[in-house]
C-alpha positions as CSV (number, residue, x, y, z in Angstrom):
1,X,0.0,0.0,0.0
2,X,1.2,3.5,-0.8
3,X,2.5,5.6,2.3
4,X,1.5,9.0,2.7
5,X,2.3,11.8,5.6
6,X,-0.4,14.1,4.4
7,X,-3.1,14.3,6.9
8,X,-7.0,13.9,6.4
9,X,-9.0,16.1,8.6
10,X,-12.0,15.2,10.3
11,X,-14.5,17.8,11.5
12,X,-16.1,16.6,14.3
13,X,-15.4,13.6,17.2
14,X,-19.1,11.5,17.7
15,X,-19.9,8.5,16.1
16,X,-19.3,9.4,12.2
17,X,-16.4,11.3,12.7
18,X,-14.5,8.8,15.3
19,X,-15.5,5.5,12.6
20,X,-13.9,7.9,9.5
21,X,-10.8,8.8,11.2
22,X,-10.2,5.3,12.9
23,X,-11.1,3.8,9.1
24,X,-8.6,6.1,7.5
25,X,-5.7,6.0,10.0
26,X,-6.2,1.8,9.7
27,X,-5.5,2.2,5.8
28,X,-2.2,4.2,6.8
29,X,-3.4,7.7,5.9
30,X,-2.4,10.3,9.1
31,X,-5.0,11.4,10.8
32,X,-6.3,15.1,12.6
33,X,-9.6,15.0,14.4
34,X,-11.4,18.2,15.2
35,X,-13.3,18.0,18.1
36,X,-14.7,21.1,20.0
37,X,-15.9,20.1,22.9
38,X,-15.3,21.2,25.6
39,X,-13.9,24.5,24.0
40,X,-18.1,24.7,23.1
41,X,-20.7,22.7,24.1
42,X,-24.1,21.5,22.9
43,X,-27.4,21.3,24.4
44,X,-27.1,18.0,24.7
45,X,-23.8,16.4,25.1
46,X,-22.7,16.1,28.8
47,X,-19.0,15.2,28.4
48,X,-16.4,16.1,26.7
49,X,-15.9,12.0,25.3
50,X,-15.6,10.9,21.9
51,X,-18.9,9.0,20.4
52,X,-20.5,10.0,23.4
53,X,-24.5,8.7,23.3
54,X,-27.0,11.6,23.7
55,X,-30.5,10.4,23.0
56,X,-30.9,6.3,23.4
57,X,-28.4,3.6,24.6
58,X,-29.4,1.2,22.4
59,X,-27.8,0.1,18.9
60,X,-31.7,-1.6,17.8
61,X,-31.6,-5.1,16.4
62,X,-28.9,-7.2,16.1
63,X,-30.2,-9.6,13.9
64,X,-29.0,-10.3,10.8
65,X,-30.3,-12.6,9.3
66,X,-34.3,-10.8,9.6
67,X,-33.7,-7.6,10.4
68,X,-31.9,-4.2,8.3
69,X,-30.2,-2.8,11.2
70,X,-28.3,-6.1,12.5
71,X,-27.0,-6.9,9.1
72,X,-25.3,-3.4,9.1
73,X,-23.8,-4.3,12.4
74,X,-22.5,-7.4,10.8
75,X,-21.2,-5.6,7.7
76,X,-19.3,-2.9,10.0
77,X,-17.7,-5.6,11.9
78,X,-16.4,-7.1,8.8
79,X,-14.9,-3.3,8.2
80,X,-12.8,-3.6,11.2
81,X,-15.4,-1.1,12.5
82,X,-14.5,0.9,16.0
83,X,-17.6,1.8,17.0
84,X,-18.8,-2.0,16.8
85,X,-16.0,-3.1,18.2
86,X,-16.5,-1.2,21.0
87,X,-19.9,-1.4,21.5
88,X,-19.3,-5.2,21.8
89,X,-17.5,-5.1,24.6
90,X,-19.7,-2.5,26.4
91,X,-22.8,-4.4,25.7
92,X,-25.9,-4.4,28.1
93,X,-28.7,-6.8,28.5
94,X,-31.5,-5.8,26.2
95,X,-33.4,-8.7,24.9
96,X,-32.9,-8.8,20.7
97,X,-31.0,-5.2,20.6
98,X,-27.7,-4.4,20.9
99,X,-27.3,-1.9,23.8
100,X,-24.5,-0.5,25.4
101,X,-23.1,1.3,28.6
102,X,-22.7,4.9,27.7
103,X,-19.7,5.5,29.4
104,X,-17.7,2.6,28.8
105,X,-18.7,2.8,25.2
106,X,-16.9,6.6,25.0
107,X,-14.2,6.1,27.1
108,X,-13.2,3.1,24.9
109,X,-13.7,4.9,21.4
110,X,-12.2,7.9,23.4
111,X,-9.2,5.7,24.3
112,X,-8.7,3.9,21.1
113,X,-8.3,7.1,19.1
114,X,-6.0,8.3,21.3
115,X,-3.6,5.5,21.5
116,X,-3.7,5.1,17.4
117,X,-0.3,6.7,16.1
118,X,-1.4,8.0,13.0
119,X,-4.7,9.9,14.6
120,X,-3.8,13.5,16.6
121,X,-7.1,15.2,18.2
122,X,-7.4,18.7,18.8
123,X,-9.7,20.1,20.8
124,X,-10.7,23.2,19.0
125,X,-13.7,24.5,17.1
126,X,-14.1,24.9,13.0
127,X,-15.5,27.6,12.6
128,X,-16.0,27.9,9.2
129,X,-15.8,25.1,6.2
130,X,-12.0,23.4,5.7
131,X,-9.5,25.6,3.9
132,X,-8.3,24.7,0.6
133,X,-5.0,23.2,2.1
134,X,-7.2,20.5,3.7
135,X,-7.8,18.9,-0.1
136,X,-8.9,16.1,2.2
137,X,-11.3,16.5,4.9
138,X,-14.8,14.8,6.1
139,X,-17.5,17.1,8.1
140,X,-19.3,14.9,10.5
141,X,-20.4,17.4,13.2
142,X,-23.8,15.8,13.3
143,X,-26.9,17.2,13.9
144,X,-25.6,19.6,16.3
145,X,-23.3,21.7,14.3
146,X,-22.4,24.8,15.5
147,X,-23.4,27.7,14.3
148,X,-20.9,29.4,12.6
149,X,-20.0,26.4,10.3
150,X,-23.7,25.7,9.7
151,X,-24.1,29.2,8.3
152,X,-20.4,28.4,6.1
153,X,-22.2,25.3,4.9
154,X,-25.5,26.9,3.9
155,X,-23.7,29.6,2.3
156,X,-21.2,27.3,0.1
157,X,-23.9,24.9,-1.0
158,X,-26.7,27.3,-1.3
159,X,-29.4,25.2,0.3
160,X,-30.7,25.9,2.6
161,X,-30.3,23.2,5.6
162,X,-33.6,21.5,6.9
163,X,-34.2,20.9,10.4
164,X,-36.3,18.7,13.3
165,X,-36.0,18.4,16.8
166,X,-35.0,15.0,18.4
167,X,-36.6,14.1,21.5
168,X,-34.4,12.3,24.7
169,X,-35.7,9.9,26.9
170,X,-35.8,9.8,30.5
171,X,-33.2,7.9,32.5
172,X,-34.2,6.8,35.9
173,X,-32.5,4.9,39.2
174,X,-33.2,1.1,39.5
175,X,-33.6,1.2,42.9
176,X,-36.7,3.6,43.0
177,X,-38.4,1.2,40.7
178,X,-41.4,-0.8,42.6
179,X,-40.7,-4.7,41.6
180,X,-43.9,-5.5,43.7
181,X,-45.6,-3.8,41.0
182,X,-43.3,-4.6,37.9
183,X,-41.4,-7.4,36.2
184,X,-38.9,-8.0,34.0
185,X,-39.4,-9.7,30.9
186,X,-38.2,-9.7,27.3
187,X,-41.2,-9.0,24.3
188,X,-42.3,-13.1,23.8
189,X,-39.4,-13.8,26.2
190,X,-37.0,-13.3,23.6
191,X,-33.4,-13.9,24.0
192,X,-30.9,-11.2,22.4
193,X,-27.4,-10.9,22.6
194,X,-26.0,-10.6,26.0
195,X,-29.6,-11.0,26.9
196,X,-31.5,-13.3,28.9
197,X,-35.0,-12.8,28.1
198,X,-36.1,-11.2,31.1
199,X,-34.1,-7.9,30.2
200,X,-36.4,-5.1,30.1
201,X,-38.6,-4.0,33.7
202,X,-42.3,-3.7,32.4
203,X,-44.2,-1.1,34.2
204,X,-48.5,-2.1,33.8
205,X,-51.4,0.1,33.3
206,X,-55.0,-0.7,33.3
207,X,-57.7,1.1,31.3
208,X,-58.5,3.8,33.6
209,X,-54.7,4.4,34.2
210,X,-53.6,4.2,30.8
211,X,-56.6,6.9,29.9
212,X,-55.3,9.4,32.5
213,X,-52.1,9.1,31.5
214,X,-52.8,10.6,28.2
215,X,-55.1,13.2,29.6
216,X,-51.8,14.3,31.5
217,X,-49.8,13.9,28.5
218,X,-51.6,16.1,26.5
219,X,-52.5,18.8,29.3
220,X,-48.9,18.5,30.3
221,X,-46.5,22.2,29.8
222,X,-44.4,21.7,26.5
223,X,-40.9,22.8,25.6
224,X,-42.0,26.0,22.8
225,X,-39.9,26.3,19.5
226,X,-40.0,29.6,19.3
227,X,-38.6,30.9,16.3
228,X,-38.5,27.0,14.7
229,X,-41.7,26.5,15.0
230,X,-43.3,24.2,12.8
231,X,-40.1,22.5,12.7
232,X,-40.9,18.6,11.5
233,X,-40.0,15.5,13.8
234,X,-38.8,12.8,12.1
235,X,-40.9,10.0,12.4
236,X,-38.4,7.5,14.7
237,X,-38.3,9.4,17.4
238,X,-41.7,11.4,17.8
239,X,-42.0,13.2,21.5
240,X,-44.4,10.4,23.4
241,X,-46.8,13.7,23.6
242,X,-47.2,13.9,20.2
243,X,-48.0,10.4,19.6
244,X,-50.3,11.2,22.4
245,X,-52.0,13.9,20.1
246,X,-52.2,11.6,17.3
247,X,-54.8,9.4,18.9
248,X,-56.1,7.9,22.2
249,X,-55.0,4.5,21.3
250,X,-51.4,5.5,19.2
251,X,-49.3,4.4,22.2
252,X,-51.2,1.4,22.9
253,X,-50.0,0.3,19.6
254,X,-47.0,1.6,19.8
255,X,-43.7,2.0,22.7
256,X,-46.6,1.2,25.2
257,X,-47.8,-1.9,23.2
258,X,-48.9,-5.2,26.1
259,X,-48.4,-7.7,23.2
260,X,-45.7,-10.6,24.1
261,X,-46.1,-9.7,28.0
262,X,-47.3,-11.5,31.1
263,X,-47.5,-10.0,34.4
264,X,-45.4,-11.7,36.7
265,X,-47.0,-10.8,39.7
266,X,-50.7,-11.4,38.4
267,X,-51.2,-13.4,35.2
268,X,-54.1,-13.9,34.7
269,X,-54.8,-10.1,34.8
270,X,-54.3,-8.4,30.9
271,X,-52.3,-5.4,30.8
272,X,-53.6,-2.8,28.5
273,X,-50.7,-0.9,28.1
274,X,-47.5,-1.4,29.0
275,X,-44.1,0.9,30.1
276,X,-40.7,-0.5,29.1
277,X,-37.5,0.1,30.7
278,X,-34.2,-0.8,29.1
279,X,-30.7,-1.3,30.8
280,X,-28.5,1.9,30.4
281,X,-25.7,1.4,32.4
282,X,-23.2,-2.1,33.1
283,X,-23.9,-2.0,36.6
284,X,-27.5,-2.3,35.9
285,X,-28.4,0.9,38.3
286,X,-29.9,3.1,35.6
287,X,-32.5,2.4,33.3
288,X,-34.1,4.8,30.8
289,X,-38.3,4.4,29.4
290,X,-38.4,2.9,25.9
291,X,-39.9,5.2,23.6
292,X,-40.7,8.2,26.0
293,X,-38.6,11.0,24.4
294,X,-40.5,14.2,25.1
295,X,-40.7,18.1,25.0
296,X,-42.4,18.4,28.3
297,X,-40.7,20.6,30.5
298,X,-39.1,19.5,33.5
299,X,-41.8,19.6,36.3
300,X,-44.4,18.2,34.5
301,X,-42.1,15.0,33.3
302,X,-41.8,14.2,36.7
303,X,-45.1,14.3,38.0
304,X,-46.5,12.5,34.5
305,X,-44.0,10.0,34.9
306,X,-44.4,9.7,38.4
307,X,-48.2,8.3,37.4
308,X,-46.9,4.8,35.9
309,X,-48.1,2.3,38.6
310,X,-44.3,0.9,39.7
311,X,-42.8,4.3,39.2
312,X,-44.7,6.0,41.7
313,X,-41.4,6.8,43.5
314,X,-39.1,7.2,40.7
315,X,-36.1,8.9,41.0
316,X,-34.4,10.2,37.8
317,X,-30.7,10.4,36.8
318,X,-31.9,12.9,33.7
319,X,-34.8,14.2,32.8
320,X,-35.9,14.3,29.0
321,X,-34.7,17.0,26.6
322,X,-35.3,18.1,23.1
323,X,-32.2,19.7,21.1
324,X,-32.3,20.7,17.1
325,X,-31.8,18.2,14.4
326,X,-29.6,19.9,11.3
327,X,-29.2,18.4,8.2
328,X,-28.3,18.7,4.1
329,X,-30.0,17.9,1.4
330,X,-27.6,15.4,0.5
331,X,-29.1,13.6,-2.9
332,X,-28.5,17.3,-4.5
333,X,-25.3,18.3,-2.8
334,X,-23.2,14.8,-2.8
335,X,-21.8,12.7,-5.4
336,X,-21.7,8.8,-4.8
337,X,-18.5,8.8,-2.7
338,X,-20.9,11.5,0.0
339,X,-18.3,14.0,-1.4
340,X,-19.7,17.7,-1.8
341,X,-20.2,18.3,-5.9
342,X,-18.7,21.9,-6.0
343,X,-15.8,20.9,-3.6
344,X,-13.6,17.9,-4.7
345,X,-12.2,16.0,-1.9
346,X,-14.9,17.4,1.3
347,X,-17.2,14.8,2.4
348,X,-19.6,14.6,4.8
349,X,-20.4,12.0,7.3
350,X,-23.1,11.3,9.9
351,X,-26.2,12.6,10.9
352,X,-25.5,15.6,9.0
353,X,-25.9,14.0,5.6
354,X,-29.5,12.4,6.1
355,X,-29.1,9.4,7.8
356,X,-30.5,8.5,10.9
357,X,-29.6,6.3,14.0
358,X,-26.5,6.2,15.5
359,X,-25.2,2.7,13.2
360,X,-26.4,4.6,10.2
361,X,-24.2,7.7,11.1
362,X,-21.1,5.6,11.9
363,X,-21.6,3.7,8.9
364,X,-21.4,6.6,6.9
365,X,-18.3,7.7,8.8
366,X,-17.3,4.5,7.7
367,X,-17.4,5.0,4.3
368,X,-16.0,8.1,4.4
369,X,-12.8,7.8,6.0
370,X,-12.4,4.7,3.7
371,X,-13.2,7.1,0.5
372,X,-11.0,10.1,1.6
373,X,-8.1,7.4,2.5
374,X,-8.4,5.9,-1.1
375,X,-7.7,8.8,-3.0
376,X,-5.1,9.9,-0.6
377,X,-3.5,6.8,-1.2
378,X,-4.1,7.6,-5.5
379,X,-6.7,5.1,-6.1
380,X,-10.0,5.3,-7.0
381,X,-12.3,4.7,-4.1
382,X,-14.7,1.7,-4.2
383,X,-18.3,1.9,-3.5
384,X,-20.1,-1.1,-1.6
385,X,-22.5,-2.7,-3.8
386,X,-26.0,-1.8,-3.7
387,X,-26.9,-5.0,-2.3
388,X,-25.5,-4.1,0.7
389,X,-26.5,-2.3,3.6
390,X,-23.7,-0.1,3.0
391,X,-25.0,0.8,-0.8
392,X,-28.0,0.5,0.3
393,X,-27.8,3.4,2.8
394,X,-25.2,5.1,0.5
395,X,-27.8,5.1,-2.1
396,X,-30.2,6.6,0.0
397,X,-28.6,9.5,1.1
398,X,-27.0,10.0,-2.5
399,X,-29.9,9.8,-4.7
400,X,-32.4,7.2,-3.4
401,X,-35.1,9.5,-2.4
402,X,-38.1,10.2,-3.9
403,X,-39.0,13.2,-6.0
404,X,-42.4,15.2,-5.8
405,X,-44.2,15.7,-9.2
406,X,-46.8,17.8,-8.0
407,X,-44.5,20.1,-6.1
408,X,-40.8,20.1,-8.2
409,X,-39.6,22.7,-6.2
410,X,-40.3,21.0,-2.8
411,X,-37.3,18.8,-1.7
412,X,-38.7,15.2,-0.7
413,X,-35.3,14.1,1.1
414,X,-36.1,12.8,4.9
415,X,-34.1,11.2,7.3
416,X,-34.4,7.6,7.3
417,X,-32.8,4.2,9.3
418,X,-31.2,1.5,7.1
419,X,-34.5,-1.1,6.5
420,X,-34.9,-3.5,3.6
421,X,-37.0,-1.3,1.9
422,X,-33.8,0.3,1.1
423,X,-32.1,-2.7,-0.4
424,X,-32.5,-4.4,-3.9
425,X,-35.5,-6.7,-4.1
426,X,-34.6,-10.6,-4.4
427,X,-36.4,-13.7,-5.8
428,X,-37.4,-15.8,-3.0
429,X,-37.8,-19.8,-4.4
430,X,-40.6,-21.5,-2.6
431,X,-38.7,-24.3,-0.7
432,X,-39.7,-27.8,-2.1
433,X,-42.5,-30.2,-0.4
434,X,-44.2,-26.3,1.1
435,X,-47.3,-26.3,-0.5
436,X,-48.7,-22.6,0.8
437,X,-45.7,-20.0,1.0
438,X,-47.0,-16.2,1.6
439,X,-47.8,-13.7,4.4
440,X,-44.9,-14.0,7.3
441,X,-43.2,-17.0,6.1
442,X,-42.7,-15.5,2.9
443,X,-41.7,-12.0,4.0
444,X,-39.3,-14.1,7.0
445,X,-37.6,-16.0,4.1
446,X,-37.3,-12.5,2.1
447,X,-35.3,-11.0,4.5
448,X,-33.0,-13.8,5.2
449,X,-32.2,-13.7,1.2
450,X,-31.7,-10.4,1.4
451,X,-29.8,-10.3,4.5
452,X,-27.8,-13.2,3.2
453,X,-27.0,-11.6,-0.3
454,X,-26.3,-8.9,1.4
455,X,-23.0,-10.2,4.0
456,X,-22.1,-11.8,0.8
457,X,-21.8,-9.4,-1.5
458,X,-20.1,-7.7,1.5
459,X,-17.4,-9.6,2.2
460,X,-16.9,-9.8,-1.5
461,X,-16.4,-6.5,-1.5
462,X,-13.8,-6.1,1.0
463,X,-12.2,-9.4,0.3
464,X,-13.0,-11.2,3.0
465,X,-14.9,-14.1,0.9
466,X,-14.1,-17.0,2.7
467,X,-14.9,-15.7,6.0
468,X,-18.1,-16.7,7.7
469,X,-21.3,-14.4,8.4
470,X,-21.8,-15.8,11.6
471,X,-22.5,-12.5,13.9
472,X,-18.9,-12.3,15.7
């Protein structure tokens, strides 16, 4: 491989921008990582840790054989990924997902960047977008990008950058948790990895209950967005109060569904609804509410909250929080390799190009640090195949949206997690002596043909065909 003491530079130290310079210092390319914290903060990040986790703990699904998410993990650990890597020796209990402690999680991406050679961090804030002497550089600064660079990044693309508010949920102490009242239990009892089946504490609500606790939902004193109002959420993580305003039953059918669940303490007695806790920490002392990222303001999140039958007495490590969502319209600004149009060699990375999820946006990073390395190397870079849930995502953010007919000026482009309908469709052969194959065994035996082509195609492509797809 061709040596090189030119540096890449890498705008921004979360999830995206930690993957792209770990990628890129692994191919032998010298790394510098901008990150400005603590120089400047955020409204939501609380430390001053690489890949540190704002919103959720949890990495979703690690399934892949049936599900999109999990075969991205898969592909990622087949790219040597850091943020995998890591997150697989931090994992937590969490039934089918893959969740992590926080802390352990950043402090071992934190450490691993700072122990590479070829990698130097400096803690300082970009202010505006790379000078030209950075011919190679990746901007993964997220949906939080400060606001001078966001203004240099409107003003150099001229589009304008489109915006929504992610919600945070809750976190709360084990210990104040009633267990006369709750139970732990896994969806169908499912086990997951590092899981037992019993990982999540279920928190039940009966009619009456459940009906007051949307009353106080949607009574309950909002966060305002002032001058972004009218700002749009992006579907994934909704505020539990506006899936409230959607309808009475929306919650029921959604993070507060009863399906798959028992009561432990009474089962013969139907639930009908259902609060989740999930595993936030190692030590098992903190736990934050599936689904319940909000906009209400402090005081009434702990009195609402505080109506759950188990959490009566529930004392919380954070509160829920609401910071602003910024990102490109990426389809129209970046070319195949995520690298800006007008600007040879500047990529972006992360939440920042359209992606959404915290895999998704180190997958990118992924990609890019890999692309940027390439041509710093003097070769061309190679694009994962569209089969993959690399190209498949890829595609996504670089021209897979959809278009409006009606409307040509309005840009269509939305945020979006990895899922299959992302990925190429596949022929699925009915297997022999089945004589009815459709509904869920159909769809089931679709996504492991996809998933399958899809770890495949992947090793092919970084020339690991002989290894096994075996989740490592």
């Amino acid at each position: 491989m061709a040596k090189t003491d030119n540096p890449i530079h890498v705008v921004g130290g979360g999830l995206a921008g930690s993957e792209a310079a770990w990628q890129a210092a692994h191919m032998g390319v010298p790394v510098i990582l901008h990150e400005m914290r603590p120089i400047r903060g955020t409204d939501a990040h609380k430390t001053d840790g690489l890949a540190e986790l704002v919103c959720s703990n949890s990495f979703r699904s690690d399934d892949a054989q049936t599900n999109a998410v999990g075969v991205l993990h898969q592909e990622m650990r087949f790219a040597n990924s850091l943020i995998m890597a890591a997150a697989d020796r931090h994992q937590v209990p969490a039934g089918s997902a893959l969740a992590v402690d926080r802390d352990g999680f950043s402090a071992a991406v934190t450490a691993s960047i700072e122990d590479h050679p070829l990698i130097t961090i400096r803690r300082e804030e970009v202010h505006g977008l790379p000078p030209d002497d950075w011919d190679q550089a990746i901007i993964a600064t997220g949906p939080l990008t400060a606001p001078a660079l966001a203004e240099a990044i409107q003003q150099a693309t001229g589009e304008e950058s489109l915006a929504f508010f992610d919600a945070i949920a809750p976190i709360l102490h084990f210990d104040s948790v009633d267990m006369d009242v709750c139970w732990f239990q896994s969806r169908y009892d499912k086990v997951g990895p590092g899981g037992t089946g019993k990982d999540y504490i279920n928190c039940p609500m009966d009619e009456a209950q459940y009906n007051a606790f949307i009353d106080a939902l949607l009574e309950g004193e909002k966060t305002e967005f002032k001058e972004w109002e009218g700002t749009p959420y992006f579907d994934g993580c909704l505020p539990i109060e506006i899936m409230a305003a959607r309808g009475r039953e929306t919650l029921r059918h959604g993070p507060m569904k009863p399906m798959g669940l028992t009561n432990a303490h009474h089962p013969d007695v139907k639930a009908h609804a259902v609060v989740q806790l999930r595993q936030d920490n190692a030590l098992g002392t903190l736990y934050n509410m599936v689904g319940f990222q909000t906009k209400l303001k402090y005081g009434s999140q702990k009195a609402i909250f505080q109506m759950i039958p188990g959490l009566e007495n529930a004392e919380f490590a954070r509160l829920g929080g609401l910071h602003r969502n910024t990102y490109i319209n990426s389809p129209q600004l970046l070319d195949p390799t995520a690298q800006l149009k007008t600007r040879p060699g500047l990529r972006f990375a992360g939440q920042i190009t359209g992606c959404e999820g915290y895999v998704e946006s180190a997958a990118i990073g992924l990609l890019a640090g890999r692309f940027a390395a390439a041509e710093r190397l003097g070769y061309a870079p190679s694009l994962p195949p569209a089969t993959t849930a690399f190209g498949a995502l890829l595609g996504h953010i670089t021209g897979g949206h959809l278009t409006s007919d009606d409307e040509p000026g309005k840009r269509s482009f939305q945020p979006m997690n990895v899922n299959f309908g992302l990925f190429p469709p596949v022929e699925v052969v009915k297997p022999e002596g089945v004589r009815r194959f459709r509904g869920k065994d159909k769809a089931i035996a679709k996504k492991k043909a996809v998933s399958a082509r899809a770890l495949a195609d992947c090793r092919d492509w970084l020339g690991l065909s002989g290894q096994s797809d075996a989740a490592q």
